[in-house]
Residue, then its C-alpha position, 0 to 999 in steps of 0.5 A: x837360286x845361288x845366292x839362295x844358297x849362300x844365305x843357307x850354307x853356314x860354312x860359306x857365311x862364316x868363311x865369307x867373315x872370316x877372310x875379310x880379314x885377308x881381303x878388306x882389313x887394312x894390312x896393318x891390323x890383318x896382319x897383326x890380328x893374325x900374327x899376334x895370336x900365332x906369337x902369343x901361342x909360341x911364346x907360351x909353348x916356348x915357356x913350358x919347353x923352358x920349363x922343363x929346363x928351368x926345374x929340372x935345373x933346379x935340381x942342380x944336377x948336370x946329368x939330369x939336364x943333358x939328358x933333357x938336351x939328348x931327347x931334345x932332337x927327337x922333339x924337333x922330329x914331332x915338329x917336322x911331323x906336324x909340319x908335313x901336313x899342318x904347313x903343306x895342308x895349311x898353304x894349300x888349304x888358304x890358296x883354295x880359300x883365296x879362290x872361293x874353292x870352299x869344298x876344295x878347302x874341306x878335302x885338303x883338311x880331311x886328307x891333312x888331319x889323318x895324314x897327321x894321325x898316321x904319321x903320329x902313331x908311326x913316328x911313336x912305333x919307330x922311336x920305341x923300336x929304335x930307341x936305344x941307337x938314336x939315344x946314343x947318336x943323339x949324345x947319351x952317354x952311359x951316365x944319362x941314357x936311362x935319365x933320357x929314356x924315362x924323359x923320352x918315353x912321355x915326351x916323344x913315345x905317349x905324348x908325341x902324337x898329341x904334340x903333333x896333332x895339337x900342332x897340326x890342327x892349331x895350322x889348319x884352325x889359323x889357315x882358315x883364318x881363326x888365329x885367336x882360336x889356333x892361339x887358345x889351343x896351343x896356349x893351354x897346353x903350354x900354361x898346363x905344362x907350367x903348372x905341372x912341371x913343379x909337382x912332377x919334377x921337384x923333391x918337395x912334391x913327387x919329386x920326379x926328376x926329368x921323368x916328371x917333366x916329360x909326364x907333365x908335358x904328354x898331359x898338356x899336350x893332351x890337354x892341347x889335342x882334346x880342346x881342339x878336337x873339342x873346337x872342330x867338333x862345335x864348329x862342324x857346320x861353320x868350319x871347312x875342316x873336317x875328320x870325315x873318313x869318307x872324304x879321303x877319297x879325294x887323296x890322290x887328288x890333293x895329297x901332292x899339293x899338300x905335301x909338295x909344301x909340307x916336305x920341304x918345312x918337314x925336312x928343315x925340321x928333320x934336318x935340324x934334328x941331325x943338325x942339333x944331334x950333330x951339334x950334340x954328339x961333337x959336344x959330348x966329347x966334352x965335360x958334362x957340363x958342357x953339354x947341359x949349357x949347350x941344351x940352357x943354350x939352344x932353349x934361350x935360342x928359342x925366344x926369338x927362334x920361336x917369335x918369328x916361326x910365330x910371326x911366319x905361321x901368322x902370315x903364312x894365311x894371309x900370304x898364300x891367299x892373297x896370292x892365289x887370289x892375285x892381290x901381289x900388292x896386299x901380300x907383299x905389304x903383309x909380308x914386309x911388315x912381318x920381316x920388320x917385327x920379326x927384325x925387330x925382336x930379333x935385335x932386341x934379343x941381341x943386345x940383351x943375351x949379349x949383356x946379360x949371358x951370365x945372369x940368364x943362364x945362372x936362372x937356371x942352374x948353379x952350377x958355375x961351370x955350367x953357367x960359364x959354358x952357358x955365357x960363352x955360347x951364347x954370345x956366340x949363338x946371338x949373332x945368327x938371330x937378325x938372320x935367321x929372323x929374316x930367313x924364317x918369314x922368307x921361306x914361308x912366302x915360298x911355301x904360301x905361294x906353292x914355291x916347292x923347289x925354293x923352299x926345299x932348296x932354302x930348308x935344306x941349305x940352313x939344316x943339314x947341307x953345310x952345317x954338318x961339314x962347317x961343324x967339322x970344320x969349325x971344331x977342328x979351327x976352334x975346338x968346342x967354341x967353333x961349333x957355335x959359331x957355325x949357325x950364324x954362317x949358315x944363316x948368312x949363306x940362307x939369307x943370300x939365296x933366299x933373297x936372289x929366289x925371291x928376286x928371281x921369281x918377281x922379275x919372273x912373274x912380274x909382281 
């Protein structure tokens, strides 16, 4: 009768092929069928987040370029959003699969997706109230405020709920062991906003400036949101996710396991936020050109920064199901192949920002003054790259194996808790310079203690 059952529950069949993946596929290819996807997607959404610098620098004009780095805070914030319910939902939703909890799986997606919806549209109300005092802590001065509330009203305000759904649902849609489907979605938002941004933002067409880029990017991310809302609609009979109202019943029953993981990968994000304003505002007191080479700076960063989130979000999956189903051995062979890809691009990226600082930056804008900032960080900045490529995956093993405390401890230690305080410091030893070197000291410090939680827990429980 069972195993009639079975044969008739669409759900339960495409579950079972899917996490074959996660079961019986070497690890070799399962982790690359899972982080390849999840790396492509990030690097795309990295292009158009490049984009948005790359042509409005074209402009050669510094104002317009620091105002992109002003809102630059507040569009980590729609990442640390999506994260509270797409990485804790994520986590949560793989380890039920892991224990053929398939229902289980279903309520945690519903409770996940409207979390996302409500916390989108509360976070777009709250910026629009309060937008005039975090432009200024975030390092508008009175030459570039209006410059990043026009780019800040399409970015964060219209578009910032489609940017945290798409991201949200691209988590679930890879949990459940679809990572090509997640990678899709992401992609198509990004390729959108790489097409846009020149007719929006050049003179030669409408000429928008740093408006025109924000206007580009609420599309794509709209364009993101409406394919996977598309997906989860197509696949409603053969997928565990699910948007029904009625399931959220089973809130209080699962909300703390979602958000139990999602807070800490949230508050890293959040944190970060304060970090880069901080960051920001210590810049500001500098020449403007400064501040646009800090904000080329923190985009080049991203390359590897978003290789390994790519490289973790793959794996988070495949981790947090092989530990709730008690295969130690297959979890942490996925998750050691992980750390060396990610090492791996990471070192590559080391060699080539530290030779070729000032031909990259130049990609970007004219401005030679500009261009010599820009150098100068970044050979700094580089260094804290092999760390951080290290850090990233070892964080999103604690969240898969529902680690809350170590991963909140680990979040908040590389943003927030000592970076702020060695900002102060390092400017005062090195002014200006110092503040760059302060991300590679973090990393190093976040690196130690990971290590010594994991450490600690595998002697704990033995695997």
């Amino acid at each position: 009768m069972i195993a009639k059952e079975e044969e008739n529950n669409p759900i339960m069949l495409t579950t079972e092929r899917r996490t074959a993946i996660f079961e019986t596929m070497p690890v070799k290819k399962a982790v690359l069928t899972q982080i390849a996807p999840a790396i492509a997607s990030q690097m795309i959404a990295l292009v158009y987040n490049l984009a948005d610098t790359y042509f409005v620098g074209l402009l050669n004009d510094p104002h317009q370029t620091a105002a992109i780095t002003v809102v630059y805070p507040s569009f980590v914030m729609l990442t640390a959003i999506s994260n509270l319910f797409g990485v804790g939902g994520a986590s949560a939703l793989a380890r039920a699969m892991g224990t053929k909890e398939t229902e289980k799986a279903r309520h945690i997606s519903v409770i996940s997706l409207w979390g996302g919806v409500l916390s989108a549209l509360l976070f777009s109300l709250l910026f629009w109230l309060a937008k005039s005092p975090l432009l200024t802590i975030c390092g508008a001065t009175y030459e570039t405020y209006q410059l990043s509330l026009n780019y800040a009203y399409w970015v964060i305000i219209i578009g910032g709920p489609f940017t945290i759904l798409s991201t949200l649902m691209a988590n679930l849609i890879r949990a459940e062991g679809n990572a090509a489907s997640a990678s899709i979605g992401i992609s198509l938002g990004g390729i959108l906003n790489i097409i846009l941004d020149p007719l929006f933002v050049l003179p030669s067409c409408l000429g928008l400036g740093a408006t025109g880029a924000g206007i580009a990017t609420a599309i794509a991310n709209l364009a993101s949101m409406l394919y996977f809302c598309t997906y989860l609609y197509h696949r409603r009979y053969t997928t565990v996710l699910s948007f029904q109202p009625r399931l959220l019943r089973y809130g209080k029953k699962y909300l703390k396991a979602v958000l139990a993981i999602g807070f800490p990968s949230a508050l890293q994000y959040a944190l970060t936020v304060v970090a880069v304003a901080a960051q920001a505002r210590f810049v500001a007191q500098y020449p403007t050109e400064a501040v646009a080479a800090l904000g080329i700076v923190k985009k080049l960063d991203q390359l590897p920064l978003y290789f390994s989130i790519g490289v973790a979000n793959g794996l988070l999956p495949m981790l947090a199901y092989n530990y709730a189903a008690g295969n130690q051995q297959r979890r942490q062979e996925a998750f050691r192949l992980g750390c060396i890809v990610s090492l791996a691009f990471s070192l590559l990226c080391v060699i080539i920002y530290e030779l070729f600082a000032s031909q990259i930056a130049s990609l970007f804008i004219a401005d030679q003054t500009t261009i010599d900032y820009c150098a100068a960080f970044l050979r700094r900045m580089v260094t804290a790259m092999p760390l951080m490529a290290i850090c990233y995956p070892m964080i999103i093993q604690f969240q898969a194996m529902g680690k809350a405390k170590e991963s909140l401890v680990c979040s908040i230690l590389r943003k927030g808790v000592l970076d702020i305080p060695l900002l102060f410091l390092m400017d005062t030893l090195l002014p200006l310079y110092g503040c760059m070197w302060v991300q590679p000291i973090v990393d190093a410090i976040s690196l130690v203690i990971c290590s010594a939680f994991y450490l600690r827990l595998r002697r704990k429980e033995q695997f």
